[in-house]
Backbone as a printed PyTorch tensor [residue, N CA C, xyz], in Angstrom:
tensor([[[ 95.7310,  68.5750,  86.3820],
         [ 95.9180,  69.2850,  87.6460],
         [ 94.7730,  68.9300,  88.5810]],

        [[ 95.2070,  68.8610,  89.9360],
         [ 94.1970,  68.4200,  90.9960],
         [ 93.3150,  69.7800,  90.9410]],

        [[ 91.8680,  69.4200,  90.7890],
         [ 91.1890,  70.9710,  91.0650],
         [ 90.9980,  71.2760,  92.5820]],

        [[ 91.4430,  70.4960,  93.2970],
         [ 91.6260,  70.8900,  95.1640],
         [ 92.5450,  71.3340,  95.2560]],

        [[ 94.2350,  71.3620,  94.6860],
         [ 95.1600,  72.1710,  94.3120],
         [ 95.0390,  73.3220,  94.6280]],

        [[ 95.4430,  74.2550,  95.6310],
         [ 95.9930,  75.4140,  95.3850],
         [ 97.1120,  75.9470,  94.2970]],

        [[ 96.7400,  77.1660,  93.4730],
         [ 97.4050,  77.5380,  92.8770],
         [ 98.9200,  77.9170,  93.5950]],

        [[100.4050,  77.7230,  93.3680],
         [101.2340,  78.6040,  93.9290],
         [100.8290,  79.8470,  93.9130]],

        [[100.2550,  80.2560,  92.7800],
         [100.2100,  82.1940,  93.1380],
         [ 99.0610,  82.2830,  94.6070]],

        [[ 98.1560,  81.5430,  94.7070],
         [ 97.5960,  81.7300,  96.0300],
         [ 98.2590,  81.5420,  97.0630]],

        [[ 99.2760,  80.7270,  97.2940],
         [100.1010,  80.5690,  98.6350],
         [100.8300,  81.8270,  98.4240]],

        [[101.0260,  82.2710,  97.7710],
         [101.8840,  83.7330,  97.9830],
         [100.9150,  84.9190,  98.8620]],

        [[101.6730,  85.3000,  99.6660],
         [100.9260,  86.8070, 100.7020],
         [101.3020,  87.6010, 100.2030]],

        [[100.6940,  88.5170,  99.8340],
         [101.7920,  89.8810,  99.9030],
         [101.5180,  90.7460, 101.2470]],

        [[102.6340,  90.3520, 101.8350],
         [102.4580,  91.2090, 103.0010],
         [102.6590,  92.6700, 103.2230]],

        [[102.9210,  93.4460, 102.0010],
         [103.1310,  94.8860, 102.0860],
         [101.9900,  94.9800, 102.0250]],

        [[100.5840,  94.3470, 101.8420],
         [ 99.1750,  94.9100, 102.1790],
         [ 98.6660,  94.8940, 103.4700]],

        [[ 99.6640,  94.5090, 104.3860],
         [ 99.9030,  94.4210, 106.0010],
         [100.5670,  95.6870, 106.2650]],

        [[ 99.6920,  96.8820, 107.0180],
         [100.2720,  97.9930, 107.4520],
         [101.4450,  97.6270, 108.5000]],

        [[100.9160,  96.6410, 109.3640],
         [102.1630,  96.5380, 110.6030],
         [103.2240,  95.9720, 110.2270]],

        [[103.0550,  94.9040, 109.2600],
         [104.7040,  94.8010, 108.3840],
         [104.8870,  95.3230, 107.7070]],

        [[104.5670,  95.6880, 106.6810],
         [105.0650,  97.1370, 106.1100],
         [105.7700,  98.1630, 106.8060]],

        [[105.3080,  98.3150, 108.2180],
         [106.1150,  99.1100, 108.7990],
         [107.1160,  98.5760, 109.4640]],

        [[107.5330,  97.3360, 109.4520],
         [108.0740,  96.7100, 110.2820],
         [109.3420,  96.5940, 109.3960]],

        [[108.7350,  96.0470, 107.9890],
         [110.0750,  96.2500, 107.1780],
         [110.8350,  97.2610, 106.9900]],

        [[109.9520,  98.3170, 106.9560],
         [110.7890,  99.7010, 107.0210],
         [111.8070, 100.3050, 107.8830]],

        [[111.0290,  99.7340, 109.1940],
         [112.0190,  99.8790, 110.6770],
         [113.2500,  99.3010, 110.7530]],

        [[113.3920,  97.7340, 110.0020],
         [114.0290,  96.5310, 110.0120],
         [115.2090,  97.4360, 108.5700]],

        [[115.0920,  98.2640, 107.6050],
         [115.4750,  98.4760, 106.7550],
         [116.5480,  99.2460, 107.6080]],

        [[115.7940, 100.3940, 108.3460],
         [116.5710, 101.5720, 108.5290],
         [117.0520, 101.2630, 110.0280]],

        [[117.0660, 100.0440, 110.8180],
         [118.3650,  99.8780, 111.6860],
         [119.2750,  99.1990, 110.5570]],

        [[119.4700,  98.7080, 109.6410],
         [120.1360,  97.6790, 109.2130],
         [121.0840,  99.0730, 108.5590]],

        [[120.6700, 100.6300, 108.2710],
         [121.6040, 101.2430, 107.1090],
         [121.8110, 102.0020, 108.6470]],

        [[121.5370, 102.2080, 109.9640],
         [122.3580, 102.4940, 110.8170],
         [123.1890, 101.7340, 111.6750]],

        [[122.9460, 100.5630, 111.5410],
         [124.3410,  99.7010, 111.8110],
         [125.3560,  99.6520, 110.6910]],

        [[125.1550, 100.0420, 109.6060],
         [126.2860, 100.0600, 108.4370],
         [126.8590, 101.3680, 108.2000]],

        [[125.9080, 102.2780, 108.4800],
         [126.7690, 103.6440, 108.8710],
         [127.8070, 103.7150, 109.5390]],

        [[127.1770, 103.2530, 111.2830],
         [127.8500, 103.2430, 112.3530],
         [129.3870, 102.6830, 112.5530]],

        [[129.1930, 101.2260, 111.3670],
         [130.5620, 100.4810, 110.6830],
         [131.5750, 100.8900, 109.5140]],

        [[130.9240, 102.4390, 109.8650],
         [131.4330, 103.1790, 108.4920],
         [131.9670, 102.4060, 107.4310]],

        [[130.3290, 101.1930, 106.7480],
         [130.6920, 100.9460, 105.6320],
         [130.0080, 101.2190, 104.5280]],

        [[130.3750, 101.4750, 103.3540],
         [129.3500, 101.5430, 102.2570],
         [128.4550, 100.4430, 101.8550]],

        [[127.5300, 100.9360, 101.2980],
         [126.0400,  99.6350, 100.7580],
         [127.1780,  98.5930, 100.0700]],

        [[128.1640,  99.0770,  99.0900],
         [128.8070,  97.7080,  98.1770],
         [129.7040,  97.3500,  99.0990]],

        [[130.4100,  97.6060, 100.0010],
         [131.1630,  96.7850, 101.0130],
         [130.1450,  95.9770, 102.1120]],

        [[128.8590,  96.4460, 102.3000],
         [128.3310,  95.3710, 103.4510],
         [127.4590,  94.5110, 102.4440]],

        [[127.4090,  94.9390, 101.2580],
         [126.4530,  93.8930, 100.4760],
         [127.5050,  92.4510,  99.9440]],

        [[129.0530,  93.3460,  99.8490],
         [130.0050,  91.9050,  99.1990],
         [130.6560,  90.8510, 100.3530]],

        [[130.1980,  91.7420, 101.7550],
         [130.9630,  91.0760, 103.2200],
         [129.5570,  90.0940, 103.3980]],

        [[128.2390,  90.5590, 102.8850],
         [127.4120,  89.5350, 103.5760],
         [126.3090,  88.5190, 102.0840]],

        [[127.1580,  88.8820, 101.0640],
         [126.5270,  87.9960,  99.8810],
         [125.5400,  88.1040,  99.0000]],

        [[125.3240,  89.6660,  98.8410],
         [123.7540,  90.3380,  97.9050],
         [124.7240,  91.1820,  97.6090]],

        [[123.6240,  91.8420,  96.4230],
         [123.8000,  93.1960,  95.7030],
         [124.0820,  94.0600,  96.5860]],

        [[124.3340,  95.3150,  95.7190],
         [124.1600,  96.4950,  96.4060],
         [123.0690,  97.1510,  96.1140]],

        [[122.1260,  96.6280,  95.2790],
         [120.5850,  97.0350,  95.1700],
         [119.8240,  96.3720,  95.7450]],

        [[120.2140,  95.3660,  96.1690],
         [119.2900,  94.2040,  96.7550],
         [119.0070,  94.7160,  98.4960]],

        [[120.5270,  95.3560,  99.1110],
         [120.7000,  95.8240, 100.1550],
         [119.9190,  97.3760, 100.1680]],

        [[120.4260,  97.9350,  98.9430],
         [119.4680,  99.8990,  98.8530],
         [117.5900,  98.8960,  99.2210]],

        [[117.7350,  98.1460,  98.6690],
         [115.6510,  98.1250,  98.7340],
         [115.6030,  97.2050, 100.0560]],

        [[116.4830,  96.5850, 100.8500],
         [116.1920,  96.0830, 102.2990],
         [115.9860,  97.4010, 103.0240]],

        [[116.9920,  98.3330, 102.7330],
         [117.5440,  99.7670, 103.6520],
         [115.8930, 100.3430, 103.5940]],

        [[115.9340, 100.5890, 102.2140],
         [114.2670, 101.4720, 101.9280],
         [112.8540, 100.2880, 102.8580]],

        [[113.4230,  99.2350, 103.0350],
         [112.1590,  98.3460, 103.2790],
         [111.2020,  98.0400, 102.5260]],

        [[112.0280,  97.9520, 100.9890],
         [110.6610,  97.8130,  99.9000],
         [111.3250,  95.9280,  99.6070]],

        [[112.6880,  95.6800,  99.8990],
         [113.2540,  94.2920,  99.3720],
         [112.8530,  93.1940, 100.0650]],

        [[112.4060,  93.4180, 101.0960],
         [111.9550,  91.8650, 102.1810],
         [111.1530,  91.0050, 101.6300]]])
């Protein structure tokens, strides 16, 4: 291994240690479960119309999945 190499785990951010995205995801979560309300559809109908889970979509909604 090159020792000038960055590790992959160093290119990783975690940006939930970013208060303003952190909140941003959260914001981004909860228009996304009031536009699916509003389409009066359920989490497993907008998760199978747009190609994810329906857990994958509950933790976008919460803003913990981004």
């Amino acid at each position: 291994m090159n020792p000038s190499a960055t590790p992959l785990t160093e290119l990783r951010i975690n940006t939930y240690e970013d208060p303003f995205l952190q909140h941003q995801y959260v914001c981004l979560g909860h228009k996304i479960a009031i536009i699916r309300v509003s389409l009066n559809m359920s989490q497993q109908e907008l998760a199978r119309h747009i190609g994810i889970s329906r857990s994958y979509l509950s933790k976008l909604e919460c803003g913990t999945g981004i």
